[in-house]
N, CA, C and O of each residue as an XYZ file, in Angstrom:
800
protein
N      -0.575     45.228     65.284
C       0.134     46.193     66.131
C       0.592     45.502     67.403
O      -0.158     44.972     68.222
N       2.268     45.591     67.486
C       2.383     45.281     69.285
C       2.907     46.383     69.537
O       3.542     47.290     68.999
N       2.114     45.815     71.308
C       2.359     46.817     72.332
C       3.477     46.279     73.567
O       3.067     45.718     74.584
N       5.336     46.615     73.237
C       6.088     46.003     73.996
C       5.717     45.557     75.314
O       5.736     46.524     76.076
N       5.378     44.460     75.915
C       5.763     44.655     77.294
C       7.039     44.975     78.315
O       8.266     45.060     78.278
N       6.190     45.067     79.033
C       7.186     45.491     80.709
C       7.836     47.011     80.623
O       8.444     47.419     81.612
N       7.707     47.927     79.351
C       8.323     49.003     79.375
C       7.258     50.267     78.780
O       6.131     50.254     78.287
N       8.155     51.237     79.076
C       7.093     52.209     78.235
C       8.022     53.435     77.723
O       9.037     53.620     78.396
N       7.801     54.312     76.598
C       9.167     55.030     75.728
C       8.124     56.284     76.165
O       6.911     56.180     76.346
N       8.974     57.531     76.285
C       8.272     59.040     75.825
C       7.387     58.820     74.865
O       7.616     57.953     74.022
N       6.180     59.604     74.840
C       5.520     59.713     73.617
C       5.972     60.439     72.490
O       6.676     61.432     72.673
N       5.672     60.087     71.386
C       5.941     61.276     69.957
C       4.922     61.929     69.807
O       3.942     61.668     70.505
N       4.876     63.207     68.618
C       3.774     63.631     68.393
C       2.528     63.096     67.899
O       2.863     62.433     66.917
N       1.435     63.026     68.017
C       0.382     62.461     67.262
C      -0.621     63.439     67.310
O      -0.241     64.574     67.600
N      -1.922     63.246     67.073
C      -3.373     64.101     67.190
C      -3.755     64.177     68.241
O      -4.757     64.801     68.588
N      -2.983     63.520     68.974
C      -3.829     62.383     70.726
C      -3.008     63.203     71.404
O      -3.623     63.871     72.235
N      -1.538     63.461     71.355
C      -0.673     63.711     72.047
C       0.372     64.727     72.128
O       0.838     64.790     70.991
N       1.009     65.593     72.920
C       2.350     66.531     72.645
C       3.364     65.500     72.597
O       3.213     64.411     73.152
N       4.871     65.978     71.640
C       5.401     64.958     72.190
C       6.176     64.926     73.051
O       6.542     66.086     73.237
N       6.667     64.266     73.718
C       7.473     64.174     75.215
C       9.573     63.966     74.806
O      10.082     63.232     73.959
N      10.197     64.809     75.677
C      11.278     64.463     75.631
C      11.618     63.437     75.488
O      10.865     62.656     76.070
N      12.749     62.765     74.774
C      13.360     61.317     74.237
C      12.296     60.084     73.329
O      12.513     58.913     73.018
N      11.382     60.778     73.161
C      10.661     59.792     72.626
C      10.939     59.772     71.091
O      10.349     58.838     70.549
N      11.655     60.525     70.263
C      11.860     60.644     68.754
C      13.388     59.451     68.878
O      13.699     58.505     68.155
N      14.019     59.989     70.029
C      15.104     59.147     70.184
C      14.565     57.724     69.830
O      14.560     57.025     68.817
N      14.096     57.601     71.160
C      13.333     55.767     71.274
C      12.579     55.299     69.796
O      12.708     54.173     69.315
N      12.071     55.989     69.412
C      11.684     55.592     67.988
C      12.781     55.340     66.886
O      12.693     54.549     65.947
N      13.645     56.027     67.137
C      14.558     56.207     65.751
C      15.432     54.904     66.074
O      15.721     54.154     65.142
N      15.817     54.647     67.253
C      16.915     53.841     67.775
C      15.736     52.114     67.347
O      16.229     51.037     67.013
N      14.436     52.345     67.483
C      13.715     50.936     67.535
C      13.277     50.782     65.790
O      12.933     49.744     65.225
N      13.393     51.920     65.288
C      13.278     51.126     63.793
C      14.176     51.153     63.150
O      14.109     50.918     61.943
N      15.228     51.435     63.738
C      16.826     50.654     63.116
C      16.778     49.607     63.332
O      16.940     48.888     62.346
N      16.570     48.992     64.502
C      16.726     47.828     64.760
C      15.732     46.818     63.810
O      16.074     45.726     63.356
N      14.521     47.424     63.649
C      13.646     46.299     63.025
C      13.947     46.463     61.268
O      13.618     45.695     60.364
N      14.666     47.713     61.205
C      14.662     48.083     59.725
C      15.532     46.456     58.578
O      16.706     46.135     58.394
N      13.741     45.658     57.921
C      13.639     44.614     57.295
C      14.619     43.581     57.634
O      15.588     43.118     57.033
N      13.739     43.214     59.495
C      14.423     42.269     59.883
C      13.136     41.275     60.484
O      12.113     41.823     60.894
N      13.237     40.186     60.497
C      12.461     39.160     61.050
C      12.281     39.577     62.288
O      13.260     40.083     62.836
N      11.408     39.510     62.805
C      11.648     39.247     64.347
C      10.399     38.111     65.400
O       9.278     37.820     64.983
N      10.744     37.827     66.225
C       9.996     36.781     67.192
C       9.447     37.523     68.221
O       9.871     38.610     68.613
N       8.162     36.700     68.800
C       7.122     37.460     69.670
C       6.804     36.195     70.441
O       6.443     35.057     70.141
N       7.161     37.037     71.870
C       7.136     36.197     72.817
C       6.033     36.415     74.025
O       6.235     37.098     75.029
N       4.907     35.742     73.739
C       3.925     36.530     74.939
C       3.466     35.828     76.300
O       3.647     34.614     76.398
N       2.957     36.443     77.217
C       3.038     36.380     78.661
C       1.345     35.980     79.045
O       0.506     35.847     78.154
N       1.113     35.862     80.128
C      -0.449     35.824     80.343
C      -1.326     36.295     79.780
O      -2.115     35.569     79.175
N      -1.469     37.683     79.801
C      -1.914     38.233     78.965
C      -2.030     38.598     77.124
O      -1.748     39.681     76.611
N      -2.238     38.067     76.815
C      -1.821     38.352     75.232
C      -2.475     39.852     74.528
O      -1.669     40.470     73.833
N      -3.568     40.325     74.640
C      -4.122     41.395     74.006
C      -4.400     42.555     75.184
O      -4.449     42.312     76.390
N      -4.560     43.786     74.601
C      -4.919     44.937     75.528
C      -5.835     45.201     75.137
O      -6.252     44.632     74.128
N      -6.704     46.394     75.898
C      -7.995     47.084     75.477
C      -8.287     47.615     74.124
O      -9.341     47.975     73.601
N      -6.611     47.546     73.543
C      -7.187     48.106     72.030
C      -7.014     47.211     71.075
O      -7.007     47.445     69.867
N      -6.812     45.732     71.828
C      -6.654     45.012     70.836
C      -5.413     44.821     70.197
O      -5.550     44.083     69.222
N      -3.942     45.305     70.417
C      -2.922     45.262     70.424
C      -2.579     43.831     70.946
O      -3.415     43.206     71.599
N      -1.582     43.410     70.714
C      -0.506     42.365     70.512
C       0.091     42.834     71.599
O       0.445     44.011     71.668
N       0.355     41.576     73.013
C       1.415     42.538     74.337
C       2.414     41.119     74.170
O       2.151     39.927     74.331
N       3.773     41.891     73.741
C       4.273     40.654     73.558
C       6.340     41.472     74.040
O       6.856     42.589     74.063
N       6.657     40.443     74.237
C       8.429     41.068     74.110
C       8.734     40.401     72.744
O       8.274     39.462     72.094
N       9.709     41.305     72.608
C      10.277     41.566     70.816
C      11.848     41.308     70.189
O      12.569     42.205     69.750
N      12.161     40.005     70.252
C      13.099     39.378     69.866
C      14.090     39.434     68.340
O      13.250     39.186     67.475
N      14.956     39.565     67.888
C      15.437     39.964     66.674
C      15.897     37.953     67.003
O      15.577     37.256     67.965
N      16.793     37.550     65.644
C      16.831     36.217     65.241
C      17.716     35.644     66.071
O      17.786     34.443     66.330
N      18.844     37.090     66.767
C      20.393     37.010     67.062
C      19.889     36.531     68.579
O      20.657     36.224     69.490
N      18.684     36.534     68.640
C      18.753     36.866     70.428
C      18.473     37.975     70.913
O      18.380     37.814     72.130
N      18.189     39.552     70.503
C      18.592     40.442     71.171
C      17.298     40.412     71.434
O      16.450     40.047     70.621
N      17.002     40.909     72.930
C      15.411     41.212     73.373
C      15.503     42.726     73.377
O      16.306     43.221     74.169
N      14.662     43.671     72.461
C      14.554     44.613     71.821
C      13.792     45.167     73.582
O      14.503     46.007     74.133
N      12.968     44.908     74.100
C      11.758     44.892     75.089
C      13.478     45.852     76.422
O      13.794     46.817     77.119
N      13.943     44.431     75.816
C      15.338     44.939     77.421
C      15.986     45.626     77.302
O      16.120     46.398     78.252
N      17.045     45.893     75.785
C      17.605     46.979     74.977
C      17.367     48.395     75.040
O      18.198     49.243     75.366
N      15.821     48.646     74.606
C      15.276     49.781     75.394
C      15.834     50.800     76.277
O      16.227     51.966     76.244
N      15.567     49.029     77.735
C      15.822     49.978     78.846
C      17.465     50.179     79.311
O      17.741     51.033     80.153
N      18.470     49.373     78.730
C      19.465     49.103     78.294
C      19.968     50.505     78.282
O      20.643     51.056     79.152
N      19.506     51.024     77.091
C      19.820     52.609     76.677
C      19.428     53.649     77.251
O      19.813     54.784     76.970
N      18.794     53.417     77.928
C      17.732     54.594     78.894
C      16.902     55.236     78.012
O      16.770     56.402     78.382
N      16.213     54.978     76.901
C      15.328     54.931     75.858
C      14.152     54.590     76.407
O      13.296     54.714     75.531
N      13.723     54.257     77.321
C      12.369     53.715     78.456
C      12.320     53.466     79.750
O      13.430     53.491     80.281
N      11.684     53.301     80.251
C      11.384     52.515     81.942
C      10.764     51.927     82.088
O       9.757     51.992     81.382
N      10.848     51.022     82.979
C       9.983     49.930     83.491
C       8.733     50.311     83.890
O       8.649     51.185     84.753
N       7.410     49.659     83.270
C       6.185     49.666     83.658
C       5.586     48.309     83.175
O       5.243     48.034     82.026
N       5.526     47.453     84.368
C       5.742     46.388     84.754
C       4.100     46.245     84.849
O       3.768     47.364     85.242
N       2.584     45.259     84.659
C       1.275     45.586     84.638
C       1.139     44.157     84.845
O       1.230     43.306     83.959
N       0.826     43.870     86.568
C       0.282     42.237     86.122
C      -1.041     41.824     85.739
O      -1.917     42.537     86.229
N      -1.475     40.822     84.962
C      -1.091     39.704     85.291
C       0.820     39.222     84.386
O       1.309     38.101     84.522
N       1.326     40.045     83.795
C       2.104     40.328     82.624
C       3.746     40.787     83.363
O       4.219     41.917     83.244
N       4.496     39.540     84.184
C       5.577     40.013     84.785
C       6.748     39.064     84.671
O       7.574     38.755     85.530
N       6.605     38.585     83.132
C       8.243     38.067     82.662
C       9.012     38.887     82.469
O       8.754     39.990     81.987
N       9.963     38.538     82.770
C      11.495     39.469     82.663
C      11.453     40.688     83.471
O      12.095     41.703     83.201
N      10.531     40.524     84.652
C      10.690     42.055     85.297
C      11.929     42.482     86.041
O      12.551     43.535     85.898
N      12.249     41.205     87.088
C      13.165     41.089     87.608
C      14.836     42.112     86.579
O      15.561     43.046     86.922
N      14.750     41.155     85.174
C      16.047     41.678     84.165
C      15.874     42.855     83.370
O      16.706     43.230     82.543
N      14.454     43.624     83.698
C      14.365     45.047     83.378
C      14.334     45.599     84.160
O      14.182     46.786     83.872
N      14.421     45.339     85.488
C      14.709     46.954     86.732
C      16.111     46.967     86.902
O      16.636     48.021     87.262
N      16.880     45.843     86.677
C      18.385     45.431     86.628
C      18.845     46.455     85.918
O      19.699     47.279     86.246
N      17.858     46.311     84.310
C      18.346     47.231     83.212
C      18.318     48.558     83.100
O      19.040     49.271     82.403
N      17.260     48.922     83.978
C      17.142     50.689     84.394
C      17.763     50.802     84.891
O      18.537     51.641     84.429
N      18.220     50.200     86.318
C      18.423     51.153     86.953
C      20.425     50.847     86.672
O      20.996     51.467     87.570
N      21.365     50.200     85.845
C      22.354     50.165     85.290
C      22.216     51.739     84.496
O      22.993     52.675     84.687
N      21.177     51.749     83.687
C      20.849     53.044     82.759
C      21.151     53.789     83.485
O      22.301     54.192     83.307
N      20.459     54.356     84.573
C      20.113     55.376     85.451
C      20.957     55.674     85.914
O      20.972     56.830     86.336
N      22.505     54.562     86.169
C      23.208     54.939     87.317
C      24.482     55.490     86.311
O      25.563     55.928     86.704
N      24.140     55.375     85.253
C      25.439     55.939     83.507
C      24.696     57.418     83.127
O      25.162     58.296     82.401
N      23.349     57.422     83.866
C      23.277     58.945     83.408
C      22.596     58.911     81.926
O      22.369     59.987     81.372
N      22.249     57.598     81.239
C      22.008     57.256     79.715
C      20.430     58.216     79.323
O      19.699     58.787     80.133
N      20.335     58.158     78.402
C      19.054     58.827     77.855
C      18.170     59.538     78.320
O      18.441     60.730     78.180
N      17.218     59.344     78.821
C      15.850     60.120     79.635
C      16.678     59.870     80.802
O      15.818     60.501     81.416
N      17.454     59.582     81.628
C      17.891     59.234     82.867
C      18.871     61.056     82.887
O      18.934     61.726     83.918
N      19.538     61.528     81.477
C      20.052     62.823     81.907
C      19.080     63.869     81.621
O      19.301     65.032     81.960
N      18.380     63.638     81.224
C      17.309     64.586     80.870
C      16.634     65.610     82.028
O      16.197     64.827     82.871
N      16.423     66.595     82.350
C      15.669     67.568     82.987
C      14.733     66.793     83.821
O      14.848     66.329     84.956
N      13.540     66.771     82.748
C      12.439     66.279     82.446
C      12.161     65.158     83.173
O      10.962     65.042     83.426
N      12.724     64.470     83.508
C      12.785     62.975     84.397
C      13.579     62.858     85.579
O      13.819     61.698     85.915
N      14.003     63.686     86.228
C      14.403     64.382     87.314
C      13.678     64.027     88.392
O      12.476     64.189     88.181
N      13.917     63.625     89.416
C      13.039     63.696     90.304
C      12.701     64.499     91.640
O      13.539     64.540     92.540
N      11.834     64.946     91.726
C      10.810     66.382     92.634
C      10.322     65.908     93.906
O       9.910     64.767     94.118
N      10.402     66.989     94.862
C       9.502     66.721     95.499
C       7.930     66.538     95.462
O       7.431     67.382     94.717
N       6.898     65.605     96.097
C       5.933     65.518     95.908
C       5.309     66.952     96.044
O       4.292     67.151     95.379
N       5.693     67.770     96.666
C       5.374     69.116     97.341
C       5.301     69.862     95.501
O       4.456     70.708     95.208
N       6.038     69.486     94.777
C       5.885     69.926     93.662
C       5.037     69.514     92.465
O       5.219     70.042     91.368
N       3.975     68.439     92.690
C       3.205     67.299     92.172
C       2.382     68.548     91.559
O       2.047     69.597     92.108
N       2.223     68.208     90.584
C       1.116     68.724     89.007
C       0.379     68.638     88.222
O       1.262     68.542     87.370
N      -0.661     68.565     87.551
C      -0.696     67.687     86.286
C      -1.047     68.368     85.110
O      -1.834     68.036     84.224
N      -0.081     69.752     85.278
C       0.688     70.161     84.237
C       1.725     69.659     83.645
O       2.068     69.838     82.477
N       2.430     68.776     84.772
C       3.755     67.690     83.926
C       2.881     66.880     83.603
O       2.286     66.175     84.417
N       2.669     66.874     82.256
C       2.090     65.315     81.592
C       3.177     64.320     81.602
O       4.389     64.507     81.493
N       2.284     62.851     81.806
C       3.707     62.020     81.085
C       3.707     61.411     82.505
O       3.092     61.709     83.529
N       4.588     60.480     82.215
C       5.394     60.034     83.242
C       6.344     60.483     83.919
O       7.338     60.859     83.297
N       6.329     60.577     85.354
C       7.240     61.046     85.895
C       7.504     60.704     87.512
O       6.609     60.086     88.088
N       8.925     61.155     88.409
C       8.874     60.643     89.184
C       9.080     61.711     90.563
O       9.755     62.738     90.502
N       8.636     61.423     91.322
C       8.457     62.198     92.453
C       9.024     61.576     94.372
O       9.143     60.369     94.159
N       9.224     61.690     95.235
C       9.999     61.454     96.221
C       8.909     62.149     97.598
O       8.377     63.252     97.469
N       8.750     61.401     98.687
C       8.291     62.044     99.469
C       8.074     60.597    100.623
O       8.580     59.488    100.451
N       7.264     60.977    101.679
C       7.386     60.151    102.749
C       5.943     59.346    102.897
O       5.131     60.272    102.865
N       5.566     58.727    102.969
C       4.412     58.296    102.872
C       3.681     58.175    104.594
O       4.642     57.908    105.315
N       2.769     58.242    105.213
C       2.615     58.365    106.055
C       1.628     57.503    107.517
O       1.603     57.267    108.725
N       0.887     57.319    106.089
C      -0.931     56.182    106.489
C      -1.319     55.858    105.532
O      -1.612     56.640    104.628
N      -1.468     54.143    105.447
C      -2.471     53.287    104.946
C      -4.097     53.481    105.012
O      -4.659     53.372    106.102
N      -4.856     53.776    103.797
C      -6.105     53.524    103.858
C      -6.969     52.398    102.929
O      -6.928     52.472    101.701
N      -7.563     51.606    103.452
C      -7.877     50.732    102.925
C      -9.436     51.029    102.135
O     -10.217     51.671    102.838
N      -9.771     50.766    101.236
C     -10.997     50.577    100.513
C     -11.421     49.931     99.735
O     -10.513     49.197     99.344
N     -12.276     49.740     99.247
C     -13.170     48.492     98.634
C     -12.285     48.119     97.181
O     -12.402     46.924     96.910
N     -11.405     48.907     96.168
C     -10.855     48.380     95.633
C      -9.607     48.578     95.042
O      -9.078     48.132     94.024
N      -9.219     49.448     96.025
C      -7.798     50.258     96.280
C      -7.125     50.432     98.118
O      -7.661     50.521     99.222
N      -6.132     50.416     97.761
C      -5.421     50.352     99.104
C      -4.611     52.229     98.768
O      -4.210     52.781     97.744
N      -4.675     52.545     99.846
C      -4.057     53.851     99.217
C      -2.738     54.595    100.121
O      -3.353     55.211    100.992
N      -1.232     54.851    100.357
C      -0.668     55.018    100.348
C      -0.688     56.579    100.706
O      -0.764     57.170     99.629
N      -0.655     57.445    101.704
C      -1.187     58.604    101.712
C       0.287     59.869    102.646
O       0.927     60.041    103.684
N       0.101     60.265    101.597
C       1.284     61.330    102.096
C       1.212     62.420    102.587
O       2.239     63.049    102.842
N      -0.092     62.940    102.855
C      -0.566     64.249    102.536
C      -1.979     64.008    102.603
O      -2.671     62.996    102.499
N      -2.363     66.018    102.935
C      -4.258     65.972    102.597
C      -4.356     65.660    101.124
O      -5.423     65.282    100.640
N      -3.262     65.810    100.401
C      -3.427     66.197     98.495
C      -2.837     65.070     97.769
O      -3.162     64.846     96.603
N      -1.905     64.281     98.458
C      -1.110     63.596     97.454
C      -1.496     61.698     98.152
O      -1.809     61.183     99.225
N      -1.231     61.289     96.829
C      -1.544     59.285     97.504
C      -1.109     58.851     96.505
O      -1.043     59.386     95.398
N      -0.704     57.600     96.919
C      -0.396     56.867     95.334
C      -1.541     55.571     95.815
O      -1.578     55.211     96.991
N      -2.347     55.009     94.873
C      -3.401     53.975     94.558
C      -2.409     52.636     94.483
O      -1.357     52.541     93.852
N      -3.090     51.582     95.354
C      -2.568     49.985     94.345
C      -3.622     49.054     94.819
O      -3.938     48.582     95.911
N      -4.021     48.969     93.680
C      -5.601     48.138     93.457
C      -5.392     46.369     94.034
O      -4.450     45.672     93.657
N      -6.605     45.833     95.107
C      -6.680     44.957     95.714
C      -6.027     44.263     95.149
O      -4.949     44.225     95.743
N      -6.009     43.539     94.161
C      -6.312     42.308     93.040
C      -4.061     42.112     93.187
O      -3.386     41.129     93.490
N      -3.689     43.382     92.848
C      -2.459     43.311     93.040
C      -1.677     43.452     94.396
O      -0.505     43.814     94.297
N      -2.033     43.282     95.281
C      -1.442     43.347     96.952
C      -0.182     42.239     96.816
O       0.963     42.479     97.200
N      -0.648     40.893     96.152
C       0.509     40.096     96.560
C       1.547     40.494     95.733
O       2.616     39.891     95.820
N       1.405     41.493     94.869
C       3.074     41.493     94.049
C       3.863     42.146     95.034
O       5.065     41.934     94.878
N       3.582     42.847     95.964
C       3.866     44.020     96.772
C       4.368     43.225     98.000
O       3.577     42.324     98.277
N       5.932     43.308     99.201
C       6.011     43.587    100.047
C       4.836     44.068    100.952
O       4.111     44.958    100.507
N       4.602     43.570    102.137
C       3.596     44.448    103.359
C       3.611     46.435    103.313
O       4.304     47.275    103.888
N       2.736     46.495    102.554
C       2.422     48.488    102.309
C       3.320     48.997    103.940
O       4.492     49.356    103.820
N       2.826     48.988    105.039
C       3.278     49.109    105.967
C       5.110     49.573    105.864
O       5.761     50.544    106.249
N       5.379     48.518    105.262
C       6.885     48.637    105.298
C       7.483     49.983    104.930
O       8.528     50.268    105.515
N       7.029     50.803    104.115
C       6.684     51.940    103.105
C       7.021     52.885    103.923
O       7.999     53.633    103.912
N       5.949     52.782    104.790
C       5.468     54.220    106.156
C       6.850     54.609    106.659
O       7.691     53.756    106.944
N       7.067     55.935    106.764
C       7.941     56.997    107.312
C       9.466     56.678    106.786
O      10.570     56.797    107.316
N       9.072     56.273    105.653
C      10.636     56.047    104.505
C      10.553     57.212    103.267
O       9.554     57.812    102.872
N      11.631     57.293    102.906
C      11.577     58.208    101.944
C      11.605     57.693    100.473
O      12.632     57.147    100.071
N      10.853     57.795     99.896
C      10.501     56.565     98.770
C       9.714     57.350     97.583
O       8.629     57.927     97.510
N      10.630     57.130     96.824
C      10.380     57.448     95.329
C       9.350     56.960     94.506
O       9.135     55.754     94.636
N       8.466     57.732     93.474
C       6.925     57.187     92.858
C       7.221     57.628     92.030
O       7.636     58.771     91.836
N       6.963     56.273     90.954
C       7.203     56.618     89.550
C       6.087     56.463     88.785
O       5.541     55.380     89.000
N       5.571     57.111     88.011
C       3.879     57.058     87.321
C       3.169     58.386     86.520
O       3.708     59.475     86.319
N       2.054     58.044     86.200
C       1.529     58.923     85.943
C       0.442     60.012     86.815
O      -0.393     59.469     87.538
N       0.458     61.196     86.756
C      -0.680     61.633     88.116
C      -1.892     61.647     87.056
O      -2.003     61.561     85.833
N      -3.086     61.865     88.613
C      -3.971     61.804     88.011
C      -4.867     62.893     89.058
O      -4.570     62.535     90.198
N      -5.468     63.622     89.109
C      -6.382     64.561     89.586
C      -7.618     64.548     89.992
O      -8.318     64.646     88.983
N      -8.137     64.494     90.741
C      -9.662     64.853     91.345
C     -10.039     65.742     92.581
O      -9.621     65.560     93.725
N     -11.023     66.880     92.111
C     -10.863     67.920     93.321
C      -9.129     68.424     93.365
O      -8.327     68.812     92.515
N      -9.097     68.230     94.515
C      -7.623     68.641     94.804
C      -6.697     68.171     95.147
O      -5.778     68.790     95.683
N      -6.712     67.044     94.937
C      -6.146     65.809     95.418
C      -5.508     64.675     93.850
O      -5.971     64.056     92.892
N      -4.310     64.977     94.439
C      -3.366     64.322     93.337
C      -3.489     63.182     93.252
O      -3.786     62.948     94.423
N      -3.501     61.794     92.542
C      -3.192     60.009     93.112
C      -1.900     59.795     92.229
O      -1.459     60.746     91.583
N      -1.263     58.507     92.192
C      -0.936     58.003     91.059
C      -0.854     56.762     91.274
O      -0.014     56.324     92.060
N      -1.875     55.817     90.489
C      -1.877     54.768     90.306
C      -0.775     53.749     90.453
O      -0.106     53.835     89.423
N      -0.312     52.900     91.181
C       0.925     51.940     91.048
C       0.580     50.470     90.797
O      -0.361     49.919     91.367
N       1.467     49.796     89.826
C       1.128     48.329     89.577
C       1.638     47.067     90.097
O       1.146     45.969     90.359
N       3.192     47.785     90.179
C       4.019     46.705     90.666
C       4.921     47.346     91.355
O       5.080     48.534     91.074
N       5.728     46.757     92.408
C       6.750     47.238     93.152
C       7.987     47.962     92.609
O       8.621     48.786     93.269
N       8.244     47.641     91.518
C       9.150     48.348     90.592
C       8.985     50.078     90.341
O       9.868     50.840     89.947
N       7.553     50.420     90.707
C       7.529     51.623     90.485
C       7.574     52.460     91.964
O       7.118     53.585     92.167
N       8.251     51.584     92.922
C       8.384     51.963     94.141
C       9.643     51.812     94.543
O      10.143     50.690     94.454
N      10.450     52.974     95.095
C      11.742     52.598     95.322
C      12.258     53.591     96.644
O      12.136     54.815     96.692
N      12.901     52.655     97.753
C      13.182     53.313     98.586
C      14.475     54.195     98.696
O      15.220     53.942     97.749
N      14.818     54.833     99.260
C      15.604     55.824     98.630
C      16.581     55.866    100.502
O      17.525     56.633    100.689
């Protein structure tokens, strides 16, 4: 089993999961492409994930990087996880070209972006949200980004140097792209790389 890097598609249905807008798309469009074709695997620092998956980008014979194509179509977005950051640079290129044609999940409802004031985690999934960030708090293995008594986005020590000075952030209006996550009453969402940060 591989698990593409640098991107990530809507989910489909499974036992695990509802399925998410555009994700039947992204499937149908990625096994045309592989439908009984060779293809090459190209991997990065990391080679395996927690489940033991294959993290690799996904090459057809012609050249085409299937990984970039994707985001090409607006069929995915960038979720960029270091130690694992080849080709990041030529996949935010590739979104945000997507994004700016209006292509796939980019016209969709569903991927719209909200005020944080509207943050949930009744929207499953990935999604993106807009708001001002306000104060830095630092802790033992998260730095935290804080907008609010309720809302923060997380970016774990280990990754500080992929990141611009956090600081820079403060009293800008800046877009968070991720998944939420809940405790008490208080929203987070985890961030990995600067890509899922965008000033607006």
């Amino acid at each position: 089993r591989v698990r593409l890097l640098g991107i990530n598609t809507p989910e489909i249905e499974s036992r695990h999961r509802a399925k998410e807008p555009g994700g039947l798309a992204a499937k149908a469009w990625l096994e045309n492409q592989l439908a009984n074709r060779k293809v090459y695997l190209e991997f990065d620092l990391e080679k395996h994930d927690k489940y033991n998956r294959l993290l690799a980008h996904v090459f057809l014979p012609d050249g085409k990087h299937l990984n970039l194509e994707l985001l090409r179509n607006g069929l995915g977005f960038v979720s960029i996880i270091p130690p694992n950051l080849r080709h990041a640079d030529h996949f935010s290129q590739a979104q945000n070209q997507a994004e700016q044609k209006n292509l796939g999940i980019w016209a969709l409802p569903e991927y719209q972006a909200h005020p944080l004031s509207k943050i949930s985690t009744d929207h499953k999934g990935w999604r993106r949200y807009i708001g001002i960030p306000r104060t830095i708090q630092h802790k033992r293995r998260f730095t935290y980004l804080i907008f609010n008594d309720q809302v923060n986005i997380r970016i774990a020590k280990d990754h500080h140097r992929h990141f611009p000075e956090l600081d820079t952030y403060l009293g800008k209006t800046l877009e968070v792209r991720g998944w939420t996550s809940r405790r008490n009453k208080k929203f987070s969402i985890l961030v990995h790389h600067p890509s899922a940060l965008i000033l607006r």
